[in-house]
Backbone bond lengths (Angstrom), bond angles and torsions (degrees), N, CA, C in turn:
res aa  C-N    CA-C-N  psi(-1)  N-CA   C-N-CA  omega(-1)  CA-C   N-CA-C  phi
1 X - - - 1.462 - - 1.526 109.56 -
2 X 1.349 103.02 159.97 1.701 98.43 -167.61 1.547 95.31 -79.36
3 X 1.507 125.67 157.23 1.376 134.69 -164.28 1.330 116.99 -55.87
4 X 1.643 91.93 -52.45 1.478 121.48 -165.93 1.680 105.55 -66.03
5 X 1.075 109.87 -25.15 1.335 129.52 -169.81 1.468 116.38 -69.33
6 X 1.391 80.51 -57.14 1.930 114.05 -166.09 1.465 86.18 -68.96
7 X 1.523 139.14 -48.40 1.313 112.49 -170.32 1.235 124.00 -68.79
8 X 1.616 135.48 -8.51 1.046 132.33 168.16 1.536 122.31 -71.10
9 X 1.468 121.24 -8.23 1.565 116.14 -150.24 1.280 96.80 -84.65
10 X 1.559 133.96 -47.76 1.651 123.66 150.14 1.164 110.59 5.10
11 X 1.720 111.61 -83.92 1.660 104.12 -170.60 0.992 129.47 -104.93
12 X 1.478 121.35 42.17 1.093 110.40 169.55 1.803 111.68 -88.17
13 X 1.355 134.11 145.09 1.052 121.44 176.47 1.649 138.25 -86.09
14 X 1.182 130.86 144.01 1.133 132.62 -135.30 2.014 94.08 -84.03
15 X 1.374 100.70 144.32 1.204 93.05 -175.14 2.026 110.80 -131.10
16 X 1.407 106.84 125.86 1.248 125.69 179.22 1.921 108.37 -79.23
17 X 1.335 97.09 108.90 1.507 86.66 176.67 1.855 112.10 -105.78
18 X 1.531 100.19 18.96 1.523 99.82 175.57 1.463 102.19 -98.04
19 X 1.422 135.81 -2.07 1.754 136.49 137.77 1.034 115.55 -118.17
20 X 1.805 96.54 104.65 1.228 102.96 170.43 1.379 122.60 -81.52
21 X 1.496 150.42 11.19 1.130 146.87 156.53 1.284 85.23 -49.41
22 X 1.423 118.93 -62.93 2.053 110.01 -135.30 1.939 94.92 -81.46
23 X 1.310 125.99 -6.26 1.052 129.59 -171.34 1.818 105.76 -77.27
24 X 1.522 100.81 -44.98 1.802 134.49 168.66 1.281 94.15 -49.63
25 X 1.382 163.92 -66.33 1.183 154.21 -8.98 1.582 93.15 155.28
26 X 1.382 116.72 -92.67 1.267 129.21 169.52 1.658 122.87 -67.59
27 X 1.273 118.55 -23.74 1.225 113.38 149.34 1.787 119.16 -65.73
28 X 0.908 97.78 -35.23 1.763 103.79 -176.38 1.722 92.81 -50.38
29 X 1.343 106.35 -70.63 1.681 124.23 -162.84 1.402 97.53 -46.44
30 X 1.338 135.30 -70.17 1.305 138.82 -171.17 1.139 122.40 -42.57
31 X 1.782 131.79 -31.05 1.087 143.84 -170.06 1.740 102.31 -88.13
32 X 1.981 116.07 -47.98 1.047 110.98 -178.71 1.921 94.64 -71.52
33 X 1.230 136.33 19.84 1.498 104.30 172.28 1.457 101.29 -112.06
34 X 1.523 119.04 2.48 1.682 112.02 174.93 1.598 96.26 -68.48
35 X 1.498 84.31 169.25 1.971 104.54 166.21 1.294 111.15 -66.74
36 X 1.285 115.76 128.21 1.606 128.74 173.92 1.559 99.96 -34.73
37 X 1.437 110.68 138.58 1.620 120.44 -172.62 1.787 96.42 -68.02
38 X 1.345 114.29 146.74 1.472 106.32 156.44 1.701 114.97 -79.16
39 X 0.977 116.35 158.25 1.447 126.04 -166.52 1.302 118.94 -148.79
40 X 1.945 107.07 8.71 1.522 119.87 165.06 1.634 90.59 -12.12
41 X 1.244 106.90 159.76 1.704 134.85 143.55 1.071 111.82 31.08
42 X 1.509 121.41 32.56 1.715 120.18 -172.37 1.578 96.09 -121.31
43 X 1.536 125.36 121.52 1.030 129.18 109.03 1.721 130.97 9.26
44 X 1.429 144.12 98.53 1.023 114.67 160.36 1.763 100.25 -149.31
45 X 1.534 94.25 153.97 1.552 108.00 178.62 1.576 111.81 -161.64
46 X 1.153 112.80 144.65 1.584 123.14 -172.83 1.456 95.03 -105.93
47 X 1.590 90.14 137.98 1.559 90.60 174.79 1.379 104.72 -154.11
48 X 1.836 132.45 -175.42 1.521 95.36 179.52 1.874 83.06 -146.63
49 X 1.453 83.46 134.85 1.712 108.02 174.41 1.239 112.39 -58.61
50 X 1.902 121.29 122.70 1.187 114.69 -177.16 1.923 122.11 -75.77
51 X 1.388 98.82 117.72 1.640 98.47 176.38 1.439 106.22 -142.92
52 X 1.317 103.26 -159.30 1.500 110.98 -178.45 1.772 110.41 -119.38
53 X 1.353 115.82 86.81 1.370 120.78 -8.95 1.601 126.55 -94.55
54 X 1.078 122.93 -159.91 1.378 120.03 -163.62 1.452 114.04 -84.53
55 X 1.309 124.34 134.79 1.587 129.31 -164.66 1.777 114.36 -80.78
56 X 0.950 154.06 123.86 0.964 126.21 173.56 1.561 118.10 -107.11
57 X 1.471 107.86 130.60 1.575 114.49 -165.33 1.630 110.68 -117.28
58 X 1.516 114.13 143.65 1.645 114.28 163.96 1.179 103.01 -104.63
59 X 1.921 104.99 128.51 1.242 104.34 178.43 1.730 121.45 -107.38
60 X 1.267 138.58 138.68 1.183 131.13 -132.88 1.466 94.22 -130.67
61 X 1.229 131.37 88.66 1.787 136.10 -163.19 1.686 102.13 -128.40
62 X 1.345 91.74 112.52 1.539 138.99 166.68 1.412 113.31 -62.65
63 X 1.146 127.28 127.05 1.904 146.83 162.88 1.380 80.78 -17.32
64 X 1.477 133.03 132.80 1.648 138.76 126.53 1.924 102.04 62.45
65 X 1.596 108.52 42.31 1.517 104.64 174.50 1.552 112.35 -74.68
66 X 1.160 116.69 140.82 1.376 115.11 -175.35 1.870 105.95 -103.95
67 X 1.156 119.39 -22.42 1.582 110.32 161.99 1.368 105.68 -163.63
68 X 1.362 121.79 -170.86 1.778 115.69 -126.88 1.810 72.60 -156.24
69 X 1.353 98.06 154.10 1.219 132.76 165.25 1.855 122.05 -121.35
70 X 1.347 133.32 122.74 1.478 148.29 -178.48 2.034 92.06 -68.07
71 X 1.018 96.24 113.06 1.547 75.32 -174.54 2.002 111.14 -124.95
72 X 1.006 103.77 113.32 1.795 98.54 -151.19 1.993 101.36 -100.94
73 X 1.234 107.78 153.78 1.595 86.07 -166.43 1.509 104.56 -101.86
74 X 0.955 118.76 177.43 1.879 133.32 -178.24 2.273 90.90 -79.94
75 X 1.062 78.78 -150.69 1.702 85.94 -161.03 1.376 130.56 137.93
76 X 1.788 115.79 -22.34 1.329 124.91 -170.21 1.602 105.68 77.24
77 X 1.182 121.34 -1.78 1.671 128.29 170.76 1.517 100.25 93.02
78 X 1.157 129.11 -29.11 1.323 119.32 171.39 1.757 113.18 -99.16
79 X 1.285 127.63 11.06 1.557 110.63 170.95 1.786 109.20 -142.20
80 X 0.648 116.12 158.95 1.769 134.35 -177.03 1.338 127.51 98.22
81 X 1.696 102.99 172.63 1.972 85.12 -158.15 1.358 78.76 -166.37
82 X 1.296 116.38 173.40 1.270 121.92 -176.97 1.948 119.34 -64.66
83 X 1.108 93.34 -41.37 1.895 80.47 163.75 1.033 100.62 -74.36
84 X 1.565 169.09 -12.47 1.143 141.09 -143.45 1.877 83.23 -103.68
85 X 0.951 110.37 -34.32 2.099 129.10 -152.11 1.609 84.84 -97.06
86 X 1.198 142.55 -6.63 1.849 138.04 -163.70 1.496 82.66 -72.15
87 X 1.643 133.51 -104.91 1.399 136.24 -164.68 2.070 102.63 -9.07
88 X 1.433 88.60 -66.48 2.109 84.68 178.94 1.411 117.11 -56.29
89 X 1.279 119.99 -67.12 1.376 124.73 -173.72 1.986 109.89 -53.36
90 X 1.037 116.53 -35.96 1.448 119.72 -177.07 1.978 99.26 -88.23
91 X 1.736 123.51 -21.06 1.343 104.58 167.89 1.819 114.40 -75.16
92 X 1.258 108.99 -34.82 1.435 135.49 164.16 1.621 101.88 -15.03
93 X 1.415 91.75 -70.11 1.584 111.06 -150.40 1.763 84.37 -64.21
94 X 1.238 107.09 -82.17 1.629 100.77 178.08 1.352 145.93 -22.38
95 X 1.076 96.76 -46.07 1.390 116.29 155.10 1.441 146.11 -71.45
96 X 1.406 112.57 -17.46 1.142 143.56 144.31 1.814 128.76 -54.66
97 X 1.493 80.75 -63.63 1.743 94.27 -139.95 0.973 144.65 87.06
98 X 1.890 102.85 -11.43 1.540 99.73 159.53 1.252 136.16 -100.20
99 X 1.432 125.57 173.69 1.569 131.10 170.18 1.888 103.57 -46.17
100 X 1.508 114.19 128.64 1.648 98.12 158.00 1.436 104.86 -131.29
101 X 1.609 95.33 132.10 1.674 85.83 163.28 1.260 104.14 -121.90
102 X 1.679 91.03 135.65 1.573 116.28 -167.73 1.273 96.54 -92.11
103 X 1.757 123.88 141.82 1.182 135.35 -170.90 1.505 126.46 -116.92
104 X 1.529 113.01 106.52 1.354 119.05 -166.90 1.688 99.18 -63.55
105 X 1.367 153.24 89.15 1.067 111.36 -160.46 1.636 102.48 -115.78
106 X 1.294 132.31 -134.79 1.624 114.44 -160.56 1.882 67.30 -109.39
107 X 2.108 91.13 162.00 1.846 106.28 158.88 0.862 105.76 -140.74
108 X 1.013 114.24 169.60 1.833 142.72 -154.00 1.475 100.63 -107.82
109 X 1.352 119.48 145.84 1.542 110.00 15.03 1.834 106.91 -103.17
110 X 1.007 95.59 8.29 2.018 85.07 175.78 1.655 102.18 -71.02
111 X 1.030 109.53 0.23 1.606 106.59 -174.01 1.877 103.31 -163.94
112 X 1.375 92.07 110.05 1.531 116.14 -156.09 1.263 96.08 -102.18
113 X 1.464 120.03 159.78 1.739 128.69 164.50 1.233 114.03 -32.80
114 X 1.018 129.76 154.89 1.481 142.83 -45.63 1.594 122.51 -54.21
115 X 1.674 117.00 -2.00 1.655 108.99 172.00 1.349 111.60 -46.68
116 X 1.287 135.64 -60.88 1.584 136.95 -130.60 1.558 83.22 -78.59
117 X 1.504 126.54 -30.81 1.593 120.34 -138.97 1.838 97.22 -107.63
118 X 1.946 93.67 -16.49 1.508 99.84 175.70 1.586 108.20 -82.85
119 X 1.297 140.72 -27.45 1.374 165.00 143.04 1.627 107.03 -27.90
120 X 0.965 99.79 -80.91 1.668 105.98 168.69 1.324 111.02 -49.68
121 X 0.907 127.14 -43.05 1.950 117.71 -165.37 1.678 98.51 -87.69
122 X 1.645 107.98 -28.52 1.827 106.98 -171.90 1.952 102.49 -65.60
123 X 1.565 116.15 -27.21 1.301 144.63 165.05 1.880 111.23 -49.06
124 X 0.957 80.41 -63.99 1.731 82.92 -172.10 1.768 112.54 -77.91
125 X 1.729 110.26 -18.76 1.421 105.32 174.43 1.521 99.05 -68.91
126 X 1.498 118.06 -52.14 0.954 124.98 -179.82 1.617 129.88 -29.72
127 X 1.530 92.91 -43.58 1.786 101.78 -162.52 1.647 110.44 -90.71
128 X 1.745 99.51 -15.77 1.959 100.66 167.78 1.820 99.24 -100.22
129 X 1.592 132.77 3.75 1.521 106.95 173.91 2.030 82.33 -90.68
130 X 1.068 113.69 -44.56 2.091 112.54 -160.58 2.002 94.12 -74.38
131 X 1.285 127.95 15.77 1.466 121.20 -163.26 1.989 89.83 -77.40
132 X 0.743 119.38 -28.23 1.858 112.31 158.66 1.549 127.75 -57.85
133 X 1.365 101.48 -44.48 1.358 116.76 168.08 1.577 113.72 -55.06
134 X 1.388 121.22 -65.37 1.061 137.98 171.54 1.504 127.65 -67.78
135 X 1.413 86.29 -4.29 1.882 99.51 164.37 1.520 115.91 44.52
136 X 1.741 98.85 61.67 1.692 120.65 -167.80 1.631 92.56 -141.98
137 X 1.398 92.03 145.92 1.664 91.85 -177.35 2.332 83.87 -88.86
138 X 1.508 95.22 140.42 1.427 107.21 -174.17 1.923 93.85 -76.14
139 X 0.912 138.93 29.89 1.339 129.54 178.18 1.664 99.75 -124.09
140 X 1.183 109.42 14.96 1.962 110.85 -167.83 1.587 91.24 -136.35
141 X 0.997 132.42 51.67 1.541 137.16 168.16 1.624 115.92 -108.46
142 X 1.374 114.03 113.51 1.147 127.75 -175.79 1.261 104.88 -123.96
143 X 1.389 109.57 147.08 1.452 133.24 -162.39 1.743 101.79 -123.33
144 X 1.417 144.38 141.59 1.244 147.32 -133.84 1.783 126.18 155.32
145 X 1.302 115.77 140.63 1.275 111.80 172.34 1.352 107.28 159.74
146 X 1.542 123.60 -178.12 1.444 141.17 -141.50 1.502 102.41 -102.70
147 X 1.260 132.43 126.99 1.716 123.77 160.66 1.564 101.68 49.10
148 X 1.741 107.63 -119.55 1.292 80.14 -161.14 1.501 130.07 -72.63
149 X 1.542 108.23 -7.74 1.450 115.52 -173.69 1.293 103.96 -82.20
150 X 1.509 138.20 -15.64 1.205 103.58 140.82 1.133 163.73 -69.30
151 X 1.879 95.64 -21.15 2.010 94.60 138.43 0.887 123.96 -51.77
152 X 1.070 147.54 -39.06 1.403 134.17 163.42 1.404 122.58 -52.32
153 X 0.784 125.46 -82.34 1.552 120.61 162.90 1.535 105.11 -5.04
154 X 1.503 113.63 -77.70 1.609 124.26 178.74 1.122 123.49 -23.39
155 X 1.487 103.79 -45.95 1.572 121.20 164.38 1.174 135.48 -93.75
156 X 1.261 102.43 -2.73 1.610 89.15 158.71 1.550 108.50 -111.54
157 X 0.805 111.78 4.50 1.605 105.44 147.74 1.676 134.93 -95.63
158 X 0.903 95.70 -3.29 2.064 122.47 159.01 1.945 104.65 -73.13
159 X 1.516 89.92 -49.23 1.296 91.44 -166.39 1.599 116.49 -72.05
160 X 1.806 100.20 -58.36 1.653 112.06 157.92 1.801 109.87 -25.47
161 X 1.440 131.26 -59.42 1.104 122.67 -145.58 2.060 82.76 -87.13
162 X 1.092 114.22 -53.84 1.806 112.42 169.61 1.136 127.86 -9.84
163 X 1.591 116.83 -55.87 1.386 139.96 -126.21 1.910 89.86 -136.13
164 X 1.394 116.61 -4.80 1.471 117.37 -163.09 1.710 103.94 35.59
165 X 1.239 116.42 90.28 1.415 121.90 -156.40 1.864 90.99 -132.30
166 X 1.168 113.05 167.89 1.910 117.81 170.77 1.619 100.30 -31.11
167 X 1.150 90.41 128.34 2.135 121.20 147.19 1.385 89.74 -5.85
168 X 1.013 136.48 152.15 1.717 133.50 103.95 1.563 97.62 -126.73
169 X 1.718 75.17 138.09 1.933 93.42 163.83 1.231 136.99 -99.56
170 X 1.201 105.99 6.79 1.939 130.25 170.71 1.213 113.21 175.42
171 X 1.223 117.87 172.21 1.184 154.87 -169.15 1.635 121.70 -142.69
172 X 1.456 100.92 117.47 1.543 96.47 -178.37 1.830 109.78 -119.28
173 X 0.992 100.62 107.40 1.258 98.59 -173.93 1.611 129.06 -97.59
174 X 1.692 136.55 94.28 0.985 113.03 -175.01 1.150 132.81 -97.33
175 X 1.859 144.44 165.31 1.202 101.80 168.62 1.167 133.36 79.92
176 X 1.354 126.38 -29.44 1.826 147.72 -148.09 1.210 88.68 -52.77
177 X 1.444 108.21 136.93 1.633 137.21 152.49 1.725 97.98 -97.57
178 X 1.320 109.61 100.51 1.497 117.59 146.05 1.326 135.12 -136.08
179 X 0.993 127.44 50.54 1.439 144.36 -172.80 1.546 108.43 -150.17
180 X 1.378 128.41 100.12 1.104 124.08 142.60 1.719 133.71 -37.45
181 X 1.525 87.69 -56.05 1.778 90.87 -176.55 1.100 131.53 -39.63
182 X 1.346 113.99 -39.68 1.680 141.79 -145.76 1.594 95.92 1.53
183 X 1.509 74.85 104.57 1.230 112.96 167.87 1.579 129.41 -126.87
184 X 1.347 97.55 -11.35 1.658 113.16 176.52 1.349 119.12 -55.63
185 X 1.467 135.96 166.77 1.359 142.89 168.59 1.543 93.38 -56.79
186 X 1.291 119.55 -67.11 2.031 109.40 -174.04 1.576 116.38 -35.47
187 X 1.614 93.07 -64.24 1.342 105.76 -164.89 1.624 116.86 -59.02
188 X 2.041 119.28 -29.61 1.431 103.02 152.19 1.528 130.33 -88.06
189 X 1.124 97.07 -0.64 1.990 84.26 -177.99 1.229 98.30 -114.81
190 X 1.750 142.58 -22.36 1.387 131.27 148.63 1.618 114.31 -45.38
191 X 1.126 124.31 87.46 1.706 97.93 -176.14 1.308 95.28 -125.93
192 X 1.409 127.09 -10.54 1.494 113.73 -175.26 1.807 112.87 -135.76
193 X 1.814 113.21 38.14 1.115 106.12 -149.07 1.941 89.53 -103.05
194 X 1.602 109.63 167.47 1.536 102.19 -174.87 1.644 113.84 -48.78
195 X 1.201 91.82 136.81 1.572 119.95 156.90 1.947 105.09 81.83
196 X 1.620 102.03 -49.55 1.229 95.72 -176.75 1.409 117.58 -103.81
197 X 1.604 128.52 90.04 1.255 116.03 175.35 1.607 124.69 -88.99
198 X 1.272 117.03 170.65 1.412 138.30 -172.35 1.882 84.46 -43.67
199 X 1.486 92.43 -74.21 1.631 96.32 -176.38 1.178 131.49 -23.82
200 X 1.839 109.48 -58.32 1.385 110.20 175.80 1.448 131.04 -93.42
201 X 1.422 89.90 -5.58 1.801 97.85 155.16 1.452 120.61 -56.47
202 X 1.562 120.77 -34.48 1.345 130.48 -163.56 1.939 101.94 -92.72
203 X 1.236 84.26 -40.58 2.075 79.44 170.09 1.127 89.48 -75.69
204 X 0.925 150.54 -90.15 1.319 132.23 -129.88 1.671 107.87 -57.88
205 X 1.457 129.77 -37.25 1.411 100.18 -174.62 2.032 96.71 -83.38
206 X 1.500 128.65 -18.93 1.258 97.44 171.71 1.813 105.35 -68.15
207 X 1.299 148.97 -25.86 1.266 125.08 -178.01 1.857 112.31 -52.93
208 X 1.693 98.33 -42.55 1.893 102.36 -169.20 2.020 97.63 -69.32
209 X 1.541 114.17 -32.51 1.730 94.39 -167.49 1.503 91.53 -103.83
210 X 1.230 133.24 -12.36 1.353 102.29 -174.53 1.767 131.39 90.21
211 X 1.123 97.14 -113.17 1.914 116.89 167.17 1.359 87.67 -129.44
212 X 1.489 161.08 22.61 1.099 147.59 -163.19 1.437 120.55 -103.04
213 X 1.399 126.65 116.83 1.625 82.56 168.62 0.581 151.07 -130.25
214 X 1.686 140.13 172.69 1.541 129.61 -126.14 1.540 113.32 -76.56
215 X 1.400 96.39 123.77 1.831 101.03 172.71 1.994 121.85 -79.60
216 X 0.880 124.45 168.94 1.493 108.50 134.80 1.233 146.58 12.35
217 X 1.508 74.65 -95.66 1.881 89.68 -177.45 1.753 98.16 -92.36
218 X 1.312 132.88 31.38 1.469 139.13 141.84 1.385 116.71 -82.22
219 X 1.829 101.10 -61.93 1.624 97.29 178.44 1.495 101.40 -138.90
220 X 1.510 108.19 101.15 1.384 132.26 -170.12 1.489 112.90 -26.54
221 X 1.572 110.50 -35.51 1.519 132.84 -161.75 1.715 99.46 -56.77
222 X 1.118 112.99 -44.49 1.495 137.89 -168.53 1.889 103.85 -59.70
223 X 1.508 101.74 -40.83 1.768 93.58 171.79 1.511 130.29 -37.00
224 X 1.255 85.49 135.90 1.988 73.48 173.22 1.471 107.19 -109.39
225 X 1.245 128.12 -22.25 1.648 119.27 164.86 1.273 102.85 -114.01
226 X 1.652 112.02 125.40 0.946 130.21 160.14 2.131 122.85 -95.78
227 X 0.905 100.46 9.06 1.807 108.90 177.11 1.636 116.56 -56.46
228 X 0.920 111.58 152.65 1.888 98.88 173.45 1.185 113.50 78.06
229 X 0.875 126.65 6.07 1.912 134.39 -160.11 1.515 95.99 -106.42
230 X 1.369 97.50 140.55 2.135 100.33 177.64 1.273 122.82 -63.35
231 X 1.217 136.47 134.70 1.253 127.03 152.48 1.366 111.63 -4.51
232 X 1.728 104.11 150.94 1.683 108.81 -173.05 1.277 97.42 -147.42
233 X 1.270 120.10 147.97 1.429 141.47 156.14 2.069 107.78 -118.17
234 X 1.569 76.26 118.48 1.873 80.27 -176.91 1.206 98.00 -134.34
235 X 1.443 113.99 136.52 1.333 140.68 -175.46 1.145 102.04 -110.95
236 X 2.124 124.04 158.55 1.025 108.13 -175.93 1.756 93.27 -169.27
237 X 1.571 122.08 116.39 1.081 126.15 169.03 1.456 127.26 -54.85
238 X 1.190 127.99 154.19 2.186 110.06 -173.88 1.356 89.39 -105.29
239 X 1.197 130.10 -31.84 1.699 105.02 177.09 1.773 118.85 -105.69
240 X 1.625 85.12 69.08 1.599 99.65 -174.98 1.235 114.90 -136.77
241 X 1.440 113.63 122.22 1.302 102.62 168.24 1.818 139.52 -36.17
242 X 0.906 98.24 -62.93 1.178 106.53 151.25 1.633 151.40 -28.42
243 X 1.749 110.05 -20.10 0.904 101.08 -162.19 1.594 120.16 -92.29
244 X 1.653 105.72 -4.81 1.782 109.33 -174.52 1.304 110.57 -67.18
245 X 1.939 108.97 -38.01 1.178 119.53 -174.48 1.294 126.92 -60.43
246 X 1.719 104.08 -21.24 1.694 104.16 174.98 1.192 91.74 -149.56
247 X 1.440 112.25 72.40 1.427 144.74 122.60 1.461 98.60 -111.61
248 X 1.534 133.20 -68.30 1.287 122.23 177.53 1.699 122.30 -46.05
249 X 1.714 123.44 -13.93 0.819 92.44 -176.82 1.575 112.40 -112.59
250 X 1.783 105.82 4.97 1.479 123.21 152.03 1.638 97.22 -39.43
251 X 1.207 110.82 -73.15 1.184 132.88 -154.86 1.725 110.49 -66.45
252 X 0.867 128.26 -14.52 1.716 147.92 160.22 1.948 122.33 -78.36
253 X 1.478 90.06 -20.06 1.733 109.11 -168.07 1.250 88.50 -76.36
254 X 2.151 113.56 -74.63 0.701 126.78 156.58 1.534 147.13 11.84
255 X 1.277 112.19 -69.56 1.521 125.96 154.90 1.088 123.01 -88.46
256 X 1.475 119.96 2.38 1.510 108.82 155.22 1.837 115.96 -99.32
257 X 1.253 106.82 37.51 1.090 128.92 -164.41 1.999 125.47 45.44
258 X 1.206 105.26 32.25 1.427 106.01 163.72 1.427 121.81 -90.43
259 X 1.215 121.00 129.91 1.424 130.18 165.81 1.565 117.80 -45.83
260 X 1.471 112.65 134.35 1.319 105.77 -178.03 1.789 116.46 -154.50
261 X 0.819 114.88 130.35 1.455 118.02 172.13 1.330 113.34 -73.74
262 X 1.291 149.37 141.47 1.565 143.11 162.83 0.911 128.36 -137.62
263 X 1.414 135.31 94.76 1.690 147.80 -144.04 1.550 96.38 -104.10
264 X 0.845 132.35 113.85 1.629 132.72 154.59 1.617 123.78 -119.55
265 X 1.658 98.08 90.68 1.453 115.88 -166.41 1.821 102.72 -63.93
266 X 1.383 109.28 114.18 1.603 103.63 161.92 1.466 112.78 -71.91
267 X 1.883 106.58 160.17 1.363 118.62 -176.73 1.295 122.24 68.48
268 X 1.433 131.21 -32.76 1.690 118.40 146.49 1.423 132.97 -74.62
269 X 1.197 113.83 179.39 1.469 142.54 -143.28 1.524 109.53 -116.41
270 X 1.087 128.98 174.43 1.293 140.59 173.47 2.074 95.18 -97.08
271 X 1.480 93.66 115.59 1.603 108.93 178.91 1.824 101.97 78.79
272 X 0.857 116.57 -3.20 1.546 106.44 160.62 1.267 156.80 9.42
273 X 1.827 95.39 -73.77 1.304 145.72 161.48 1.747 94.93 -47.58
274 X 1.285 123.98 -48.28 1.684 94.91 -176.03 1.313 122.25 -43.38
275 X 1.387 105.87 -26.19 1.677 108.32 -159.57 1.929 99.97 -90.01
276 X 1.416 105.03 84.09 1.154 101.03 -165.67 1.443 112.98 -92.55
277 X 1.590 124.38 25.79 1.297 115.12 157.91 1.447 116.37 -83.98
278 X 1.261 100.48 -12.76 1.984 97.35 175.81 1.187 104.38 -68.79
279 X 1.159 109.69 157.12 1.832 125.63 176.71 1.302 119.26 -92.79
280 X 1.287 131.60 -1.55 1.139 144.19 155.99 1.859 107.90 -82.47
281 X 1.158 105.84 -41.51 1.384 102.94 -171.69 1.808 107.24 -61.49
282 X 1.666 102.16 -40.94 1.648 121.75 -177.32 1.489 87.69 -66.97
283 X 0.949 148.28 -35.21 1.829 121.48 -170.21 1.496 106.35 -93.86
284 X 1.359 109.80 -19.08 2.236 95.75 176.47 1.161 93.02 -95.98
285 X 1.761 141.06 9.40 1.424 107.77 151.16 1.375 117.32 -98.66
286 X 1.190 106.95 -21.93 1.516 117.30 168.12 1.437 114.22 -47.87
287 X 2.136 110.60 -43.07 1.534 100.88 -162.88 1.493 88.72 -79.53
288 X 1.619 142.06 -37.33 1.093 135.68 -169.98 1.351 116.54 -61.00
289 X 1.589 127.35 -18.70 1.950 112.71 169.36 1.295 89.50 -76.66
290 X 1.747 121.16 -42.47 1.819 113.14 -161.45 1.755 116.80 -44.70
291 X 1.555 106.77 -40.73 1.249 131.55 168.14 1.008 110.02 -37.86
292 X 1.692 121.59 -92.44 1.645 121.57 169.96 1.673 107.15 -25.68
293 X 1.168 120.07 -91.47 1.295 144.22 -168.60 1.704 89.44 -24.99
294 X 1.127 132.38 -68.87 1.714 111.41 -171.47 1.610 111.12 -82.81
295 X 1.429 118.56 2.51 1.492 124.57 148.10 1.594 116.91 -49.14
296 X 1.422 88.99 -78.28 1.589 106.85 -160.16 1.243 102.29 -98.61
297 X 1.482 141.91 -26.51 1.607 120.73 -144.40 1.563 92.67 -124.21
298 X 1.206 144.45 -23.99 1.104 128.42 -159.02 1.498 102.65 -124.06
């Protein structure tokens, strides 16, 4: 593990994802103890996308952005909210140059599959019909986000291309939770590594399906055609559960002829990146605005 890394795992605190109140709770605290986000030259206003029911999003608009990214946060599917995701979604924007709207969307388990993924997609119709409003050319819309919000993302760009639904022009996927089964080499011999274990990998997708079972556009992994799908940038921690599953499904895009970037940072962790005095942590957020930014902005 990277040094800088490894000295944090001591304190980081241990997290129960079979109560999710106390999960809501301690994620809340952790986010209010980072450094206030910078917000140089940003634009920002909360507003809430009309649906059934209505989403509420912060939108994060940059000097002269030329297109916008849907940007949904990680959480394990049952925790985060738009303050918890402000520090990311407002480094995003900076780092970018583009518009992001960050998506409050529904969590589980009071609100099970298909809400979070119906939330997200009511978001992204939203952000190519208002792309005048928001003074974005509607052909530069990228969809993106952390663990589980990059399943989401995943899926709503499964779904977008399904449904002949808004443009997207990438996909940034980090982290991605798409595999229910876990069945991968990570997902069984990762079983006890920081933050994301075997254990709470497995509550957390029974909190999002329930008794349900998993479709597609639940756990992306499950597609069988992947063609037509946007360009991707996928990132991927080595001591993460997570990471075979989207490396294999880098690697599935790929041969269905989609373009793809595939970063697999050695010596970090699954959620890592919080610990942003490491210098490893400062270059995969750095490469992740660079990403957007030659997506959408340049």
């Amino acid at each position: 593990m990277n040094p800088e890394l490894e000295a944090f795992v001591p304190l980081l605190p241990a997290e129960d994802l079979s109560d999710p109140l106390a999960v809501r709770k301690n994620y809340a605290a952790l986010a209010a103890a980072r450094p206030a986000a910078d917000t140089t030259g940003l634009e920002i206003e909360d507003r809430t996308v009309p649906a059934d029911p209505g989403v509420p999003v912060r939108i994060y608009r940059p000097l002269q952005a030329r297109g916008a990214i849907v940007w949904l946060h990680g959480g394990g599917r049952v925790s985060g909210d738009l303050d918890t995701e402000h520090p990311w979604a407002a480094g995003m924007a900076r780092l970018s140059g583009a518009v992001v709207v960050s998506v409050d969307y529904r969590l589980a388990p009071e609100h099970r599959f298909p809400a979070a993924l119906d939330d997200a997609y009511a978001v992204l119709n939203w952000t190519a019909e208002h792309a005048a409003e928001l003074d974005i050319d509607p052909e530069r819309i990228a969809v993106g986000g952390h663990s589980a919000g990059a399943n989401l993302a995943t899926a709503v760009a499964l779904r977008a291309r399904d449904q002949q639904g808004p443009s997207i022009r990438f996909q940034l996927l980090n982290e991605a939770s798409l595999d229910d089964r876990q069945e991968t080499w990570s997902q069984r011999n990762f079983t006890d590594t920081p933050w994301a274990t075997r254990e709470n990998t497995a509550a957390s997708w029974r909190h999002y399906l329930g008794s349900q079972p998993a479709t597609p556009y639940a756990a992306p992994a499950r597609a069988t055609d992947l063609s037509g799908l946007p360009p991707a940038y996928i990132a991927t921690a080595e001591f993460d559960p997570n990471r075979d599953e989207a490396i294999e499904y880098a690697l599935r895009l790929l041969q269905s002829g989609v373009s793809v970037e595939l970063h697999q940072w050695p010596g970090t962790f699954h959620g890592s990146q919080a610990i942003t005095s490491a210098e490893i942590s400062q270059r995969q957020i750095a490469a992740l605005g660079a990403a957007v930014r030659r997506a959408v902005t340049d």
